[in-house]
C-alpha positions as a Markdown table, in Angstrom:
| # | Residue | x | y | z |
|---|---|---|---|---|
| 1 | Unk | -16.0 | 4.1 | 22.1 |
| 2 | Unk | -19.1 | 4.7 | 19.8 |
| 3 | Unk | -19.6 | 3.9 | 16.2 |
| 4 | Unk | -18.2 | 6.8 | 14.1 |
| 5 | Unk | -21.8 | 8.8 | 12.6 |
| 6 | Unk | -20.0 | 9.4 | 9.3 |
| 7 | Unk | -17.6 | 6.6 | 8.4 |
| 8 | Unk | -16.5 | 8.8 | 5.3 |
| 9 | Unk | -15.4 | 5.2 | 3.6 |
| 10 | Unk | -14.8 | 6.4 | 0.2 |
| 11 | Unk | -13.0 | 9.0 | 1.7 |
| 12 | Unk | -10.2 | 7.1 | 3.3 |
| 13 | Unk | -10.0 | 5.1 | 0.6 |
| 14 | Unk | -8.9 | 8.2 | -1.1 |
| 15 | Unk | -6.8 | 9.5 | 1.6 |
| 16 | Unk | -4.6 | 6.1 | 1.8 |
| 17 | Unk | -4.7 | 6.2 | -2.3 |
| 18 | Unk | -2.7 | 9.6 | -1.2 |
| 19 | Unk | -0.5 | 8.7 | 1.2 |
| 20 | Unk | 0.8 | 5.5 | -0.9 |
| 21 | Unk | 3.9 | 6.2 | -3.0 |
| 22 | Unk | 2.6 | 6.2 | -6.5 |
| 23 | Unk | 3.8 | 3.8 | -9.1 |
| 24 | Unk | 6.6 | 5.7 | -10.6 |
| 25 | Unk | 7.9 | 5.6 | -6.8 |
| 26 | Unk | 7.4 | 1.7 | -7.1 |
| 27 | Unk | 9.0 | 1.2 | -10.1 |
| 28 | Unk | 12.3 | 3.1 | -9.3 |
| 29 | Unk | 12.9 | 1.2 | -6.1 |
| 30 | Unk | 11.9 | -2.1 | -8.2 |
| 31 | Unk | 15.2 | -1.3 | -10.5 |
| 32 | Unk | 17.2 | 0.0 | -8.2 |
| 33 | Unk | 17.0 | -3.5 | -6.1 |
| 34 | Unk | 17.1 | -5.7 | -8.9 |
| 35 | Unk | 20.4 | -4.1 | -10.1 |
| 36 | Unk | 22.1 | -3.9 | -7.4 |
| 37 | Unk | 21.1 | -7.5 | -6.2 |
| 38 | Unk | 22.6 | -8.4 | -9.3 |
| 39 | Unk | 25.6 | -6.8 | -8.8 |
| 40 | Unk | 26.8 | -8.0 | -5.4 |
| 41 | Unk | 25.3 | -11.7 | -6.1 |
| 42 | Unk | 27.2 | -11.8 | -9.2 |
| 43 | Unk | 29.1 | -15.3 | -9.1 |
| 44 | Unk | 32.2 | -13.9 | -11.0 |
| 45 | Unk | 31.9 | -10.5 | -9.8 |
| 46 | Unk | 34.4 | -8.9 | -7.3 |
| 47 | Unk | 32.1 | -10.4 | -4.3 |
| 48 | Unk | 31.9 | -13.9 | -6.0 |
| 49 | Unk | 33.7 | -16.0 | -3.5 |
| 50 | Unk | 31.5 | -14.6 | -0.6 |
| 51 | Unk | 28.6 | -16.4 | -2.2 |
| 52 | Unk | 26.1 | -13.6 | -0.9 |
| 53 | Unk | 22.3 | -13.6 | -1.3 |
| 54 | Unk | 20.5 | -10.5 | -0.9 |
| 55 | Unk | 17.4 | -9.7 | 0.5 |
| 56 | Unk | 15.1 | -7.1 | 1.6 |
| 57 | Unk | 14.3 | -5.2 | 4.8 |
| 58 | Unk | 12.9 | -2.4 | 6.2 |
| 59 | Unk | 9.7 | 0.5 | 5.1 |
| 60 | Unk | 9.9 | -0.8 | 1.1 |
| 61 | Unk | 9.9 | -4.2 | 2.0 |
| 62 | Unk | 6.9 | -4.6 | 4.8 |
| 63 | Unk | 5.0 | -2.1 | 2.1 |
| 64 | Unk | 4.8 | 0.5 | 4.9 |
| 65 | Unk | 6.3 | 3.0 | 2.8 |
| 66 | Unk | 4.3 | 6.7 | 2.3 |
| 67 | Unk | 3.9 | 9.4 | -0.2 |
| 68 | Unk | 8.1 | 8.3 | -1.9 |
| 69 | Unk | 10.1 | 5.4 | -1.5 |
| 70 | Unk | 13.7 | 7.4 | -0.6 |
| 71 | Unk | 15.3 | 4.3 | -0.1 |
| 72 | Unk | 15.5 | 0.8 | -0.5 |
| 73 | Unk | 17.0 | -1.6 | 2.5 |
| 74 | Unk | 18.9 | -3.8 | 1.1 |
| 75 | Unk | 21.0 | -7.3 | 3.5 |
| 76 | Unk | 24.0 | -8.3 | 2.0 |
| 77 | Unk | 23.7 | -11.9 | 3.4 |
| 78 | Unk | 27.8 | -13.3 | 3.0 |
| 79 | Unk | 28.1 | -17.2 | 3.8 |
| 80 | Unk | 31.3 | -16.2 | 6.3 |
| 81 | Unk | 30.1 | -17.6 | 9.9 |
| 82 | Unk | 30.4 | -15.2 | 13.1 |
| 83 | Unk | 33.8 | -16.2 | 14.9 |
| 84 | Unk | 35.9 | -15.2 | 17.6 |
| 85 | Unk | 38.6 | -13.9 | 14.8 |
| 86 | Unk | 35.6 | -12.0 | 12.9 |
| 87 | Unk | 36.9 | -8.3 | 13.6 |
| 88 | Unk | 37.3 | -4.9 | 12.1 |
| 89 | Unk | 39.7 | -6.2 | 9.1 |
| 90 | Unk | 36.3 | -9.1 | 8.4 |
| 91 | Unk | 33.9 | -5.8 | 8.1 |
| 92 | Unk | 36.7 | -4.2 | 5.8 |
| 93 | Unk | 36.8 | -6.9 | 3.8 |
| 94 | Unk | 33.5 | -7.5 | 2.7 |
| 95 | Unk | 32.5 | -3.5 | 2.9 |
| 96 | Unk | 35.4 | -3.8 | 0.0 |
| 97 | Unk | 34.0 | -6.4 | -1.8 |
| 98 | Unk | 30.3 | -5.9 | -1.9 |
| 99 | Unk | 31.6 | -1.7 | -2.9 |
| 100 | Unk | 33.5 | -3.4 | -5.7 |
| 101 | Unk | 31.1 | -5.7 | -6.8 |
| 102 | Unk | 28.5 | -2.6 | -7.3 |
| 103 | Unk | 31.5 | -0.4 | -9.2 |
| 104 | Unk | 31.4 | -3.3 | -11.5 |
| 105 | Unk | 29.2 | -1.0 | -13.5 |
| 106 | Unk | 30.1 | 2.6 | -14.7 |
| 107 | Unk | 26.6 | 3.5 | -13.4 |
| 108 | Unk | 27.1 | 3.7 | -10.1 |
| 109 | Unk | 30.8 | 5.3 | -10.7 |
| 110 | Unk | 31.2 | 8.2 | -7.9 |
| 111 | Unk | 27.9 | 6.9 | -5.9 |
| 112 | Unk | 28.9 | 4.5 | -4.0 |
| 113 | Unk | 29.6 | 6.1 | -0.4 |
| 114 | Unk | 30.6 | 4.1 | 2.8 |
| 115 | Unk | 33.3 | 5.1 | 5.8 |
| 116 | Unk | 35.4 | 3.0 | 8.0 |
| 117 | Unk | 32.8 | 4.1 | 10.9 |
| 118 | Unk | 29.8 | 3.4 | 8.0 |
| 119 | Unk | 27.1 | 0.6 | 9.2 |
| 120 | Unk | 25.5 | 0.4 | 5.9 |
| 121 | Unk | 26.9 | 0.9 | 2.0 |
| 122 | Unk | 24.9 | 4.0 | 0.7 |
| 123 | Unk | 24.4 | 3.9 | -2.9 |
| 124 | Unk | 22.9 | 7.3 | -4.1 |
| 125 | Unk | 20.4 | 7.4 | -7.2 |
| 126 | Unk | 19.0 | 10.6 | -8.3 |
| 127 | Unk | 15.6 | 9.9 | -6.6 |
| 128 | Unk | 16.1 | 7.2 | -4.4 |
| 129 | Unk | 19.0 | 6.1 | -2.1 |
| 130 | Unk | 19.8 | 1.8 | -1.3 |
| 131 | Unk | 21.6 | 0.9 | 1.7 |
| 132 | Unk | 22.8 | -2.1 | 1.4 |
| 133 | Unk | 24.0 | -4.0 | 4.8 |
| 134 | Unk | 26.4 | -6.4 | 5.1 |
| 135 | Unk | 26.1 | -9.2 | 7.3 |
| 136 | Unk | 27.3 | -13.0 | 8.3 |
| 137 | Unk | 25.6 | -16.0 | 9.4 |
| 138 | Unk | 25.4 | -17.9 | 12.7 |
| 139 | Unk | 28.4 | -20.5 | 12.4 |
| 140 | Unk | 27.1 | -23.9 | 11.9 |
| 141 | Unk | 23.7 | -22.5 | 10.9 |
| 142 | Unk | 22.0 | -22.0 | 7.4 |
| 143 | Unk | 21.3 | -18.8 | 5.0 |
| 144 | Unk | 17.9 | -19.0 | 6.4 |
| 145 | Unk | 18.5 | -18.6 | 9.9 |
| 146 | Unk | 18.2 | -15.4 | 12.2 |
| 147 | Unk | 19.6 | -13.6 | 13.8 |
| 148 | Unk | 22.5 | -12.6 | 11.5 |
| 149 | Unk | 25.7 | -10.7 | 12.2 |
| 150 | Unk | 26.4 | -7.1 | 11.2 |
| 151 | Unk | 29.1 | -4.8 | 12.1 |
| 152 | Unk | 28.3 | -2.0 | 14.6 |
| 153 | Unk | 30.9 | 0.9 | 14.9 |
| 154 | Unk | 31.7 | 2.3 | 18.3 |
| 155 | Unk | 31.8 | 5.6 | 18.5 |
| 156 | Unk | 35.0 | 6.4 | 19.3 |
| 157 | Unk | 37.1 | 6.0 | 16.8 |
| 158 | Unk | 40.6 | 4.6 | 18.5 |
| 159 | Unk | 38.1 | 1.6 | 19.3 |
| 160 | Unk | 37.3 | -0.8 | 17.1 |
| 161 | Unk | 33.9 | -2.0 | 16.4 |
| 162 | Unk | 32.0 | -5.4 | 17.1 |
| 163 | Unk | 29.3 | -7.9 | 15.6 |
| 164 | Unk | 25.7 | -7.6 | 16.9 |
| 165 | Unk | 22.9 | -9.8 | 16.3 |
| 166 | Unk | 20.0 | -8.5 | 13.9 |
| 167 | Unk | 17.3 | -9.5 | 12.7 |
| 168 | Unk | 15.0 | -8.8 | 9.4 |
| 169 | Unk | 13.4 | -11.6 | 7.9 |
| 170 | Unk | 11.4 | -12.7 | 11.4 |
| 171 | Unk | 10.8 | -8.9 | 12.1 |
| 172 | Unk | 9.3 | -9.1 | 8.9 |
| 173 | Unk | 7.0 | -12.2 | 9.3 |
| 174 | Unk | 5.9 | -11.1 | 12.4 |
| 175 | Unk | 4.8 | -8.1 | 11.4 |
| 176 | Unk | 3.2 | -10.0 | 8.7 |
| 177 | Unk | 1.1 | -11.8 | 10.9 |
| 178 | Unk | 0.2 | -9.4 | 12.9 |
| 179 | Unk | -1.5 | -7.8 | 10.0 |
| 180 | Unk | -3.1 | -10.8 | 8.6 |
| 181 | Unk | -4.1 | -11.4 | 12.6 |
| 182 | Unk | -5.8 | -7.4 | 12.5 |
| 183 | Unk | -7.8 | -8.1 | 9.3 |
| 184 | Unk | -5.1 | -6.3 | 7.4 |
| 185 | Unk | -5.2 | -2.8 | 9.6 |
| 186 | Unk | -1.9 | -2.9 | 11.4 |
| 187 | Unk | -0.1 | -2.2 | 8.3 |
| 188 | Unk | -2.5 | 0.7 | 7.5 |
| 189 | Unk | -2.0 | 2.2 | 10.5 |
| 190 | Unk | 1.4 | 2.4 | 10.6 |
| 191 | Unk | 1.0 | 4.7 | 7.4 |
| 192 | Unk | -1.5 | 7.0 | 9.3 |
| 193 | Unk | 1.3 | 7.2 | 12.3 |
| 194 | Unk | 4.0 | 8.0 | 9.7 |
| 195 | Unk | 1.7 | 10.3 | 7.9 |
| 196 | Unk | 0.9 | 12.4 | 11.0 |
| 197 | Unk | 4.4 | 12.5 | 11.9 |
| 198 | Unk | 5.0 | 14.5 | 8.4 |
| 199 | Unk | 2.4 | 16.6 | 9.4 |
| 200 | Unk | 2.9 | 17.2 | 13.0 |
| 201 | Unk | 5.5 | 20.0 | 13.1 |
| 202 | Unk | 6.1 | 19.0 | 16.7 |
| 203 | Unk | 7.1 | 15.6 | 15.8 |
| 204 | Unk | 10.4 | 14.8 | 14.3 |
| 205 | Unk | 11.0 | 11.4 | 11.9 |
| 206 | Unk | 14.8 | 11.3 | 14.3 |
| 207 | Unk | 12.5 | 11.5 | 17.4 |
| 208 | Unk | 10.3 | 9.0 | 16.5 |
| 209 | Unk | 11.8 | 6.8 | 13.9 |
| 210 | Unk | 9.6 | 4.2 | 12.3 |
| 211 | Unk | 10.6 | 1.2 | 13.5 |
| 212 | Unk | 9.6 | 2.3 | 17.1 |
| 213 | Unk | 6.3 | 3.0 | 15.8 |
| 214 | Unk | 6.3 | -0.2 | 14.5 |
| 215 | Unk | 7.2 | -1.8 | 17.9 |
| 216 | Unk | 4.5 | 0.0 | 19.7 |
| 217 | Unk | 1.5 | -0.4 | 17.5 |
| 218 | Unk | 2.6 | -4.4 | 17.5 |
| 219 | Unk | 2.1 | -4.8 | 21.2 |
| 220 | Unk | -1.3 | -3.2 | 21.1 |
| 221 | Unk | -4.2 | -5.8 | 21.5 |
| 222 | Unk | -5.4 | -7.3 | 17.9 |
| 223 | Unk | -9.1 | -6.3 | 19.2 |
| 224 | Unk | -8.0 | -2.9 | 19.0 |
| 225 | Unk | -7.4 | -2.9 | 15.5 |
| 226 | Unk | -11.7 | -3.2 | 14.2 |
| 227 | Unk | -13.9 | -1.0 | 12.8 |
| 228 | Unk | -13.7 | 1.1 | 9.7 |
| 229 | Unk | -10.7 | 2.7 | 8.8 |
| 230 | Unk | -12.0 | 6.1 | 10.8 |
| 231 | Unk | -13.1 | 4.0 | 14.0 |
| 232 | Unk | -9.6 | 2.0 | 14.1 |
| 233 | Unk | -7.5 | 5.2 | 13.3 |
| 234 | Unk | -9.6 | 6.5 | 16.8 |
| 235 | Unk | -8.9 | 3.7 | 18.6 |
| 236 | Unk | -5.6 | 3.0 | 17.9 |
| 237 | Unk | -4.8 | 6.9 | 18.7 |
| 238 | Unk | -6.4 | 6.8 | 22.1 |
| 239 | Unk | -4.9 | 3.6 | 22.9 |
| 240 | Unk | -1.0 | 5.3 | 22.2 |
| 241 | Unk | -2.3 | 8.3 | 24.0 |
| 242 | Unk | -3.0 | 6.6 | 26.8 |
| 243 | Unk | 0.3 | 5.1 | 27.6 |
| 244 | Unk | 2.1 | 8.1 | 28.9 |
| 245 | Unk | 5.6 | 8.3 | 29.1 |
| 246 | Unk | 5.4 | 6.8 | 33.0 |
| 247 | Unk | 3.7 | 3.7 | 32.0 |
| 248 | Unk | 6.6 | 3.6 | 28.8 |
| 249 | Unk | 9.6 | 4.1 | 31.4 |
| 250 | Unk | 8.5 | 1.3 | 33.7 |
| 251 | Unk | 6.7 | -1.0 | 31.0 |
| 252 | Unk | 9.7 | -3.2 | 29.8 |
| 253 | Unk | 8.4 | -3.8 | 26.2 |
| 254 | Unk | 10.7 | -4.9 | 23.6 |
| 255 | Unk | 10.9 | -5.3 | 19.8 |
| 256 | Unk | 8.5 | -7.9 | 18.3 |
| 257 | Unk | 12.0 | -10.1 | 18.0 |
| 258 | Unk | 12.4 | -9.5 | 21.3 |
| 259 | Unk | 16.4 | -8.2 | 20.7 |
| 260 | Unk | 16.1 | -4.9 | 22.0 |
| 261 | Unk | 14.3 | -2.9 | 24.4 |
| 262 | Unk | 12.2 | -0.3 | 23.0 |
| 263 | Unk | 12.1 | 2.6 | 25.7 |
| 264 | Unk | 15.9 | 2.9 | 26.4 |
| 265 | Unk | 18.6 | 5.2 | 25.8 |
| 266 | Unk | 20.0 | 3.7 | 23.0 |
| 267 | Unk | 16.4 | 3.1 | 21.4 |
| 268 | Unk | 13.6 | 5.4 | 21.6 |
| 269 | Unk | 14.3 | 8.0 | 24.5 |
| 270 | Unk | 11.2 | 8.9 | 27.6 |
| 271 | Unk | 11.5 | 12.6 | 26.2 |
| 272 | Unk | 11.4 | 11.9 | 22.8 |
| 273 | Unk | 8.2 | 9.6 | 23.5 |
| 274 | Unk | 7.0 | 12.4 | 25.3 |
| 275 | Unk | 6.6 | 14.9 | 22.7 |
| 276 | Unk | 5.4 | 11.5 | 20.5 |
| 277 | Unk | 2.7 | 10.9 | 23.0 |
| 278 | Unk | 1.4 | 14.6 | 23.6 |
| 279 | Unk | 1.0 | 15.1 | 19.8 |
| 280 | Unk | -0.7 | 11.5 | 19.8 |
| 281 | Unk | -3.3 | 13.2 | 22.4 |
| 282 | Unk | -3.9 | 15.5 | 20.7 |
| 283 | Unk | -4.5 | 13.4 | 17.7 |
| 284 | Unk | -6.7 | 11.4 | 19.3 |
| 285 | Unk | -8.9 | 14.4 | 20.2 |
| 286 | Unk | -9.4 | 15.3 | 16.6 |
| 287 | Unk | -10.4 | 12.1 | 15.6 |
| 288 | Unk | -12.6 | 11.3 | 18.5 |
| 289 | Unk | -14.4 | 15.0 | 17.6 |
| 290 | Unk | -14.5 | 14.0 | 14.1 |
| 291 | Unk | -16.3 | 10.6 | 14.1 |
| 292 | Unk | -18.8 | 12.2 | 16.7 |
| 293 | Unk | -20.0 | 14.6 | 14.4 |
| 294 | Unk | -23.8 | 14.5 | 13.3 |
| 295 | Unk | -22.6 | 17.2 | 10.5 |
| 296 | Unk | -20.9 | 15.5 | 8.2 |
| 297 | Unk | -19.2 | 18.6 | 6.5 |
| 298 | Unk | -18.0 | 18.8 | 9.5 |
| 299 | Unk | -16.5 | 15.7 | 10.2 |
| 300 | Unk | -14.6 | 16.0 | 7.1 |
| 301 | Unk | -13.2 | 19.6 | 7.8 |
| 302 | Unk | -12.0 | 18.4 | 11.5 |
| 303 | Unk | -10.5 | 14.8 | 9.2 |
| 304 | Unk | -8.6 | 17.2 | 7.0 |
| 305 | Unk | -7.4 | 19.4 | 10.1 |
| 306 | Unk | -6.1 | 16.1 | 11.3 |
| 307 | Unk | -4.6 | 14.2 | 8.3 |
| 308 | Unk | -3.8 | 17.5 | 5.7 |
| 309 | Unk | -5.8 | 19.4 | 3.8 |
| 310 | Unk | -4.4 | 17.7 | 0.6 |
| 311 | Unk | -4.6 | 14.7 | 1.5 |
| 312 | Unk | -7.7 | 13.6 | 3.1 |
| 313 | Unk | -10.1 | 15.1 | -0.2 |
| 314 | Unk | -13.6 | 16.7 | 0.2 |
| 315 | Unk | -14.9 | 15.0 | -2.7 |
| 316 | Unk | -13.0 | 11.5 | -3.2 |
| 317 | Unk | -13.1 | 9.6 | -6.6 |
């Protein structure tokens, strides 16, 4: 791949400027954490005796977030240990608590939504929603450890549910040093795959959720991730086009934690990567055109074609 002829820096610099949420976002999902937080850890609240410490997970948390921040992931951490007696009636429990602990303040009176099938508690602010997860610990092992315990519903109803391992804190530091290992570009370039996804009526967010985006830009090599913002976006595009849905099927990759298997039928699905990886050709063409432009109007027109006309600006500030 050549040098991009127009590298348009001030311009992406603008773009991502764009495509971040904007303060207000960030300081509505700050209070909506530290509230809440403060609710369910509350020593003599209703969840007191389960001695929980809460932490973050998820798009807010590894600050991959774009244009809002809808919701704030939010682990319930309880210091009950994973048994053999840990059932349906264990979820129940602490669903109950941790509910009752945020009803603790007429605020969040009539917002607090959960089922008996629910993985998550929903708590839903005008503007933002928090899902806040439950989970146990490893018996024997500290508050620090991973993975952690949370309740997965079967589908059928009759049946009753069962603990699975997650993980969230060592998804998050390796994720972390992936970035810090790609001079601080993987992160960026999640937000362009997100970002194209909004804009790629082809592509739905269910089809192509954004952890699994997050799973396969990680196992792309680091030396992939170089250039300016324009050349890595190019590189990065052509690198997910080429791994077509045959190389996927039969590839084997898993989740940087290594606890699940990303191209399965309970993760991310060969036909939904298909329409994921077609778009991402297409991508890839734009970008490719646009960085081997000797016009530079004309590099930005074929930019904006690919990123949005509002977002990527004509003349940045």
């Amino acid at each position: 791949m050549s040098p991009a002829r127009h590298k348009l820096t001030k311009y992406f610099a603008a773009f991502f400027k764009r495509v971040n949420p904007s303060p207000t976002y960030e300081e509505i999902a700050a209070r909506a954490h530290s509230e809440i937080k403060g609710l369910i850890e509350d020593k003599d609240g209703p969840a007191g005796d389960l001695q929980i410490r809460c932490f973050l997970q998820g798009s807010y948390r590894r600050e991959t977030a774009i244009h809002t921040i809808n919701d704030v992931d939010l682990v319930a951490h309880c210091r009950l240990s994973h048994t053999s007696s840990a059932n349906q009636n264990t979820r129940d429990q602490i669903f109950r608590a941790v509910a009752d602990a945020i009803l603790a303040n007429n605020r969040y009176k009539d917002k607090v939504k959960y089922r008996k099938r629910s993985i998550c508690i929903k708590v839903m602010l005008e503007g933002i929603k928090v899902e806040v997860l439950p989970t146990i610990r490893v018996q024997g092992k500290a508050y620090e450890y991973e993975p952690f315990y949370m309740f997965q519903p079967e589908e059928n109803e009759n049946i009753d549910g069962f603990w699975r391992k997650g993980f969230a804190r060592y998804h998050q530091s390796l994720c972390t040093e992936k970035n810090a290992s790609t001079s601080g570009l993987f992160v960026p370039m999640i937000k362009v795959f997100k970002h194209l996804r909004f804009v790629e009526s082809t592509v739905s967010e269910n089809e192509a959720v954004s952890f699994h985006i997050e799973c396969l830009l990680y196992i792309l090599k680091n030396s992939i991730y170089s250039g300016a913002p324009c050349e890595c976006i190019e590189a990065v595009l052509k690198a997910v086009a080429g791994f077509t849905p045959d190389k996927a099927e039969h590839s084997g990759i898993r989740s940087p934690c290594r606890d699940k298997k990303l191209f399965d039928p309970n993760e991310w699905t060969i036909t939904s990567y298909r329409e994921f990886n077609q778009a991402a050709a297409k991508w890839y063409g734009i970008a490719a055109y646009a960085n081997d432009q000797n016009d530079k109007e004309e590099a930005i027109r074929a930019w904006k074609e690919l990123l949005g006309d509002s977002y990527f600006p004509r003349d940045p500030k």
